[in-house]
Wavefront OBJ file of the C-alpha trace (Angstrom):
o trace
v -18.780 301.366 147.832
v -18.228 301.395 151.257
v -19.604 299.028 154.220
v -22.943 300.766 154.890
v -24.093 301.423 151.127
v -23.001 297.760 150.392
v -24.973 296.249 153.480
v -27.337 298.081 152.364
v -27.595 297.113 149.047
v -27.577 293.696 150.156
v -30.421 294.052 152.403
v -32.417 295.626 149.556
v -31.705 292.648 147.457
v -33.131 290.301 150.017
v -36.170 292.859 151.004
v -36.903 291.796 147.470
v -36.326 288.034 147.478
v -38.314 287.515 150.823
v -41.309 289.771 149.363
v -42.453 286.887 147.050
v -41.708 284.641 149.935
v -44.621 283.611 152.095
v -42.656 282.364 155.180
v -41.231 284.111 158.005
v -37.933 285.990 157.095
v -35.311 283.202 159.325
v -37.404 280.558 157.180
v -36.232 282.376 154.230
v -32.582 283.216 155.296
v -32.241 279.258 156.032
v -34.201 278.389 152.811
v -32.862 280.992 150.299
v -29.568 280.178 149.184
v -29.161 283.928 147.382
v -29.982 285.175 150.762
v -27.759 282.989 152.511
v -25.327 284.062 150.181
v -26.051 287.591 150.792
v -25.986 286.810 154.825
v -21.966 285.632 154.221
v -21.098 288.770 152.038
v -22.708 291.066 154.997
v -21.255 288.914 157.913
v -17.647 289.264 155.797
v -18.426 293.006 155.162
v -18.870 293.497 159.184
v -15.671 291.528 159.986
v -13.529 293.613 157.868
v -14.861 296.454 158.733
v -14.552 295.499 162.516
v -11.285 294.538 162.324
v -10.048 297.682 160.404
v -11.465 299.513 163.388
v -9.906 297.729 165.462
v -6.412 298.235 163.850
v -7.000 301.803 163.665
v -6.500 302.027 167.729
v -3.884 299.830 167.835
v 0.000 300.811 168.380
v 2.095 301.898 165.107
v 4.288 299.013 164.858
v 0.890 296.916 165.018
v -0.613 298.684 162.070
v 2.455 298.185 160.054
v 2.778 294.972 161.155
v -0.910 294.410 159.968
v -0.744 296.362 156.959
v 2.457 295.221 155.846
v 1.062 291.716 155.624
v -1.821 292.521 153.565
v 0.051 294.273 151.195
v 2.025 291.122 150.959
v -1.364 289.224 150.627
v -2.559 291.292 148.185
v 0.623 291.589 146.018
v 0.394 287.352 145.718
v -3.246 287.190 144.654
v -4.554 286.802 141.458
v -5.492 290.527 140.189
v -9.874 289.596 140.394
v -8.943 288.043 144.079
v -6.483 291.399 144.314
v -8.735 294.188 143.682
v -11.826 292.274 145.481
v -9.794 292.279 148.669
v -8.350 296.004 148.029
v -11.665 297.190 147.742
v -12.838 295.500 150.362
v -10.251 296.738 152.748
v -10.755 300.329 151.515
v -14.112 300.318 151.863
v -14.174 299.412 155.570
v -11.750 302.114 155.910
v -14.526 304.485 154.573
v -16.684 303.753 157.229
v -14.202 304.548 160.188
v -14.101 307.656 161.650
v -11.965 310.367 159.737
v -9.396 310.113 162.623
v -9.151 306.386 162.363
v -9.262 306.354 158.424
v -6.281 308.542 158.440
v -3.951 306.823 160.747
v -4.785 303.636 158.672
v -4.138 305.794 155.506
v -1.165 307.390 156.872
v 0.467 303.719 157.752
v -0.597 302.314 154.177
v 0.781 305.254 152.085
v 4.134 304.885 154.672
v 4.441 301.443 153.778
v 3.721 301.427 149.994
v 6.852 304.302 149.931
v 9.286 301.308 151.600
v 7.672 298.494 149.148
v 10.093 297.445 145.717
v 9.075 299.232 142.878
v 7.539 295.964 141.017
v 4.888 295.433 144.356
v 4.449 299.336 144.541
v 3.161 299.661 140.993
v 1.413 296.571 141.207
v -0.624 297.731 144.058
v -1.186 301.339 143.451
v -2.579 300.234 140.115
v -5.159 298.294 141.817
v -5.757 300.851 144.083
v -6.326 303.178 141.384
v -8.786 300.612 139.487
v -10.706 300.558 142.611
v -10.728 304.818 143.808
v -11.775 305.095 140.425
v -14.894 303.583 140.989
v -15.772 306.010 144.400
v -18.242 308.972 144.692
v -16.714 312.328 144.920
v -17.235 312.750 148.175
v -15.271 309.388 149.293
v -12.466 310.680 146.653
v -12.579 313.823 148.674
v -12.344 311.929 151.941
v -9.014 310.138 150.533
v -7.718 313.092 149.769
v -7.621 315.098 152.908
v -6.524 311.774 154.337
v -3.431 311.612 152.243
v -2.451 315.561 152.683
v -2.800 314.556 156.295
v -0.511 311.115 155.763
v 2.230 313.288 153.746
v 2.217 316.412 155.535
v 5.288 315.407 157.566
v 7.254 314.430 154.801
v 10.392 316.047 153.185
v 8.966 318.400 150.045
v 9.999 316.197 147.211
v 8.481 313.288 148.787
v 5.473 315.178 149.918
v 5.113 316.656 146.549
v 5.440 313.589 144.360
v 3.107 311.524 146.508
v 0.384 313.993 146.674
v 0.720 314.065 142.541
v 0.814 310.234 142.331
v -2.552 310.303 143.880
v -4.049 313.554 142.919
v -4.103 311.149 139.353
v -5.438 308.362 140.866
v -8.183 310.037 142.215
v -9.501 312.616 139.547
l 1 2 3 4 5 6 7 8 9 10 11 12 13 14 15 16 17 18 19 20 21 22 23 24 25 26 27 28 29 30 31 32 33 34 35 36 37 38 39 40 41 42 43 44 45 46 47 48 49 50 51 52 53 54 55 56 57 58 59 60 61 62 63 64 65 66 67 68 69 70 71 72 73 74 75 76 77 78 79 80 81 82 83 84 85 86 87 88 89 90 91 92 93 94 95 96 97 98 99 100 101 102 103 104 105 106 107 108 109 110 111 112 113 114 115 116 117 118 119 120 121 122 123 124 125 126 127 128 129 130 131 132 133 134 135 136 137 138 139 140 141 142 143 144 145 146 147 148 149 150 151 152 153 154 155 156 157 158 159 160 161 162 163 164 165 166 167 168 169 170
């Protein structure tokens, strides 16, 4: 789900909650602790996302830097904590622009070719558990962002990655 459909779906669930409520709605939000609850999970939802923008315009070396880290993150988390994070940073990548998305695309699927095999599999699992779960049209988006991340590679390379996640995302 990306950021928009999931602060939206958040808001909905609160619309609900502050219906039966006769107070005024910051009443509520201070009252309500499902809706306070719901105000942390959209106020984390808008950091990630902001901060994925932000890496998106940021030099290469900074978005490997970056990325490099959360793989390492990610790779040292319990698997819940693992693909809760994973999805989380994907989905804030679905709300960039497509140019932005695929720079940050282009840097992950660089930097998951340079990982060990054991962290690789680990994490492309994951990632597959969570692309699984998308809409078409966000499976689509991945795509063309991946044709665009490989294109520069030698054939083989090119070739196998493409196949790697032409599975994952089917």
């Amino acid at each position: 789900m990306i950021a928009e459909e999931k602060l939206e779906k958040l808001a909905k669930a609160c619309e609900e909650c502050i219906g039966n409520d006769s107070g005024s709605i910051e009443d509520h939000f201070e009252q309500c602790p499902v809706c306070k609850l719901y105000k942390e999970q959209a106020e984390t939802v808008n950091c990630i996302t902001e901060t994925i923008r932000q890496l998106a315009s940021r030099s290469e070396e900074e978005k490997c830097d970056a990325i490099c880290k959360n793989l390492d993150e990610f790779y040292s988390m319990p698997d819940d904590k693992r693909l809760e994070a994973i999805s989380e940073m994907l989905d804030a990548e679905g709300g960039l622009s497509e140019e932005d998305m695929f720079k940050i695309v282009t840097t992950r699927i660089d930097l998951l070719t340079k990982l060990p095999k054991e962290k690789r599999v680990l994490l492309m699992e994951t990632l597959e558990k969570v692309m699984s779960q998308w809409p078409e049209d966000r499976k689509m988006l991945e795509k063309r962002a991946i044709m665009n991340a490989t294109q520069d590679y030698f054939l083989l390379k090119k070739t196998l990655l493409r196949r790697m996640f032409k599975k994952m995302l089917s």
